[in-house]
N, C-alpha and C positions, 0 to 999 in steps of 0.2 A: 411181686418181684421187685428189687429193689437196685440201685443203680451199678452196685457190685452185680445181684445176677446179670444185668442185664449187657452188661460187658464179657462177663463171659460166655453167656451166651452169641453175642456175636463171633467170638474168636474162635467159638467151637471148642469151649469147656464146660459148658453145664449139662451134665449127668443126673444121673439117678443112683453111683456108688458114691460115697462121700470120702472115704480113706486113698488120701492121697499115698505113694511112694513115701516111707522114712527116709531122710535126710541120711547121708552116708555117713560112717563112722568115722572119727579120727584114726589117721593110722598109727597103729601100734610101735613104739620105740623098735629101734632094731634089734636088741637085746631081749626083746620077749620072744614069747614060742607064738611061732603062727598059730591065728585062730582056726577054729573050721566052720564055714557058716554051710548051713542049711540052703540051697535053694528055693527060693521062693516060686511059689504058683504063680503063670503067667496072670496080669492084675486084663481087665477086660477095659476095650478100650472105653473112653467117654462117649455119652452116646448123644450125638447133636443132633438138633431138632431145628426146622423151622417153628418160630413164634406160634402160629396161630396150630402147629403141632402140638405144641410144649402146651397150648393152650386146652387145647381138648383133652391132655394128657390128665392134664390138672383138674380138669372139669370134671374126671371119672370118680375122680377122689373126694371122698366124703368130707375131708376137712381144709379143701380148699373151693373159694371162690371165684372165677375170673371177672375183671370187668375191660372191659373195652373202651376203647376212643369213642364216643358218641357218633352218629353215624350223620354227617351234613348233606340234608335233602337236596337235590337238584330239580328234582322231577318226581312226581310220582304217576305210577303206570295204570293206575285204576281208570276203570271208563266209567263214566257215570249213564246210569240209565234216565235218572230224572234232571230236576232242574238244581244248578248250584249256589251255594253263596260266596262269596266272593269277601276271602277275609284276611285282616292287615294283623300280623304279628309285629306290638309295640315294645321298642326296648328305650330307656333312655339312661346315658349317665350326665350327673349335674356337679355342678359344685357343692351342692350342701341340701337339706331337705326341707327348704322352705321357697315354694314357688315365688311368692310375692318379693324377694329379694334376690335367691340364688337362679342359674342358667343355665342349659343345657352346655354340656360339652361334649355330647355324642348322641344319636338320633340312629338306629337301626329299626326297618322296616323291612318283613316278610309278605308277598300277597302270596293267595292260594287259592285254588275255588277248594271248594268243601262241597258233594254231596249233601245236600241240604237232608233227605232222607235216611242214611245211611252216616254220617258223619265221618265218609270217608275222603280224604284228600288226595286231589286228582289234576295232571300236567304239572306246568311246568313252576318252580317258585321264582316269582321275581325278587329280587335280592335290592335295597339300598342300604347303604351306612355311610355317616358323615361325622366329622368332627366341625368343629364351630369353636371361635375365640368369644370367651364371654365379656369379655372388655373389662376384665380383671382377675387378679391372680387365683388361681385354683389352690384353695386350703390342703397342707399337707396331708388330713386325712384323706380328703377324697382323691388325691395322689393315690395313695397309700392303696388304697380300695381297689381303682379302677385302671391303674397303669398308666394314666393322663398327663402328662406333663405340659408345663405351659410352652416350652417349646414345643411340643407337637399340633397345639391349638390356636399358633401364633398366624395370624392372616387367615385364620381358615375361617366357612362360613359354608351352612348347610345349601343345598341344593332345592331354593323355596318350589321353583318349578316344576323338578323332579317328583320331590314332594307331592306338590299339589294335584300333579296328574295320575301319582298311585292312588292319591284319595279320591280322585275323581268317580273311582268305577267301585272303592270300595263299599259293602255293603254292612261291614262288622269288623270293630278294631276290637283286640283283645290282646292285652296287657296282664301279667301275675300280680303285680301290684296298682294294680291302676287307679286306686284313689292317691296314689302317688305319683303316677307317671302323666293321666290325663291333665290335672292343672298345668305343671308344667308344658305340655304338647299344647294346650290351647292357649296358654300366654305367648308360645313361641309363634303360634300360626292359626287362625281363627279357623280355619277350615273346620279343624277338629272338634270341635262345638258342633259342630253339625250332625255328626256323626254316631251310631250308637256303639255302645261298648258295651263290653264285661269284664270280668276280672278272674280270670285262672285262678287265681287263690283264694278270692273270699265267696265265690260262684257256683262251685265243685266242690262237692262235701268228700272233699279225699279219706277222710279218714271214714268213714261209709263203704268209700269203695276200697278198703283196706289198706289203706296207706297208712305209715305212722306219721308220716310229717308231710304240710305241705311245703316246705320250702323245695325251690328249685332242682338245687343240686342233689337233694335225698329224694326227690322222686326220681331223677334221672339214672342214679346209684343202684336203687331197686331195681330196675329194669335194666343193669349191668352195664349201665354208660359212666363214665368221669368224663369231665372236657374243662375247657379252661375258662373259670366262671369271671364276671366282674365288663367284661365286655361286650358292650349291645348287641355288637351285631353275633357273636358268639350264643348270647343268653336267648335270641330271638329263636336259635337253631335247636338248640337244646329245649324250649317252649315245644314248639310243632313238634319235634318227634317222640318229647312226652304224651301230648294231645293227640297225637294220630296213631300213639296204641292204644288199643284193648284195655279196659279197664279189669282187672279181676271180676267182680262182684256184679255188676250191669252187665258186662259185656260189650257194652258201647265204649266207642274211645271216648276221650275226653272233649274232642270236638264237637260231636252230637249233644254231649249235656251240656255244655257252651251255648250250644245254638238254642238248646230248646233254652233254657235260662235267658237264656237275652229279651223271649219274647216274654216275660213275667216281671210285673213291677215288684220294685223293692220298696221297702220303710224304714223308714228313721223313726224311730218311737221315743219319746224323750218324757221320763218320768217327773210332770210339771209338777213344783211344789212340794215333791218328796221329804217326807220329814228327815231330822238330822240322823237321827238314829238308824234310819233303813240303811243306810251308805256304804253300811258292810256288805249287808243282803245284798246289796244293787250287785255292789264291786264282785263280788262271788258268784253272782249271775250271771255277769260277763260286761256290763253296762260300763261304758268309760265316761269321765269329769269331762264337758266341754266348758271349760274358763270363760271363755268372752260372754256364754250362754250361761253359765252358771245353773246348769243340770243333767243330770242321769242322762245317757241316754245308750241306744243299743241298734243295730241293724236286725231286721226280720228279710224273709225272702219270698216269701208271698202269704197271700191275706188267711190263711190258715193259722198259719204260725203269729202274725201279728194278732190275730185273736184270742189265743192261746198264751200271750205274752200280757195282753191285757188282763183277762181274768187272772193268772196269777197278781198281777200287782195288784189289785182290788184285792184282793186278800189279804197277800205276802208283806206288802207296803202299805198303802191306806187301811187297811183292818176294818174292810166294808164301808168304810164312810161314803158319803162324796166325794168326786172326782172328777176333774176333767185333763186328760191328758192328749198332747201335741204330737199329731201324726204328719209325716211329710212325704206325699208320695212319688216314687221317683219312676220314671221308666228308661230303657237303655240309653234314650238321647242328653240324660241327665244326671243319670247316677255315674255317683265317681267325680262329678265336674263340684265346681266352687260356687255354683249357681242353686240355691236353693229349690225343694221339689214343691208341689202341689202342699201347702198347707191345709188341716184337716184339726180338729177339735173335736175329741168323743169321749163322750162319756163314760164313765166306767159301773 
């Protein structure tokens, strides 16, 4: 519905007949013969509806969709039978997407406990959002993006104690992008280093559980929400009430595979010495150029799959020779962060 319907709709003009009344005629010079018109059928009146009427109305109809305002959690009413975890939804907007130079200019945190057994989310949500002046001007794209203007980040400065006392109790920060949010959160505040994470988006094999896409806003869409994307504490809301539905396919929300994920290391598998020629193969297997490192390399999500990834490159790539390739293993309190994982050399 668009901004014309929805104008009329409040006034109490949007129907379901579409033929307005004809515009009245000109009148006939004096000197003609009167006309004779026809009486017209009484026309019925327009029929108005409350919104979320109009909604279900549409809902009946096979060639329309409704979506809805995203729905912002306050509380959730489940009672948990067993033990919970207690988990921090991360948002952050920055100036630019390189932690070792650019700065947070908004910081949005959600806690929650979670049913640790069941992956269901339970009382009340604690809520923080903070803007922060990064002590230099915000580039006009990341204006552009996130709605930040340097006037509204002028004196401002996050809430480090507030902060620090969510982390205190939490047990699992979880971020959509969080090999991009964690470095930044732990330059800002060391705490965060401490703490283990995962990552909604590279953690969750959405398209498994029938998603076509993982980003944000097109899982929220699927599930009949729109809201207004780009801001933390917004995007934190829209996170949790993707994660605490049902998935299609498991039937577990997104929360539960979260949890279980977190307890499973990940790998960085880095194709040592790969010859020049494989670099299409790599590139088409999914494997990205790390520059400073100058090799192949690829994320795995547990030691199944890294072995599985091995044996191909002994084939696919070395062509049976010898091999030794660099495995780095990471667990939740490391993966995602800028600190290197457990190094490993194996054979292929």
């Amino acid at each position: 519905m668009n901004e014309t319907d929805r104008h009329a709709a409040s006034s109490g003009q949007l129907g379901f007949g579409f033929d307005d009344a004809a515009p009245a005629a000109p009148a006939a010079p004096a000197t003609s013969p009167p006309k004779i018109r026809k009486a017209k059928a009484p026309q019925p009146a327009p029929l108005a509806l409350e919104p979320k009427a109009m909604a279900r109305v549409l809902e009946g109809h096979p060639d329309y969709r409704v979506l809805r305002r995203l729905p912002v959690w306050q509380r959730f009413t489940h009672q948990p039978e067993g033990p919970v975890t207690r988990v921090l939804i991360l948002d952050t907007e920055t100036t630019g997407l390189e932690h070792s130079r650019d700065r947070i200019i908004e910081l949005a945190l959600l806690r929650v406990d979670v049913e640790t057994a069941t992956g269901l989310p339970t009382g009340v949500v604690e809520v923080y959002d903070g803007l922060e002046d990064p002590g230099m001007p915000i580039p006009q794209e990341a204006q552009q993006v996130t709605g930040i203007s340097d006037a509204m980040v002028r004196g401002q400065r996050l809430d480090d104690q507030r902060v620090a006392a969510m982390l205190g109790s939490t047990d699992l920060v979880i971020a959509h992008n969080a090999g991009f949010d964690r470095p930044f959160a732990e330059a800002r505040l060391a705490q965060f280093a401490h703490l283990p994470w995962v990552c909604s988006f590279a953690d969750l094999d959405w398209k498994k559980e029938g998603r076509s896409s993982a980003k944000l806003t097109h899982l929220a869409l699927e599930l009949g929400w729109f809201y207004d994307a780009h801001r933390a504490e917004m995007d934190c809301h829209a996170l949790l009430a993707v994660l605490a539905s049902q998935l299609p396919v498991s039937g577990q929300t997104g929360l539960a595979r979260l949890l279980s994920a977190s307890a499973r290391p990940g790998y960085r598998l880095q194709a040592t010495a790969a010859p020049f020629e494989a670099k299409d193969l790599l590139k088409a297997r999914g494997y990205r150029w790390d520059g400073p490192r100058k090799v192949w390399q690829t994320w795995l999500n547990d030691e199944a799959q890294l072995q599985a990834e091995c044996d191909w490159l002994k084939v696919a790539v070395y062509a049976n020779r010898p091999a030794r390739v660099q495995v780095e293993r990471f667990d939740a309190t490391s993966r995602y962060s800028s600190r290197p994982g457990k190094l490993d050399l194996r054979a292929l």
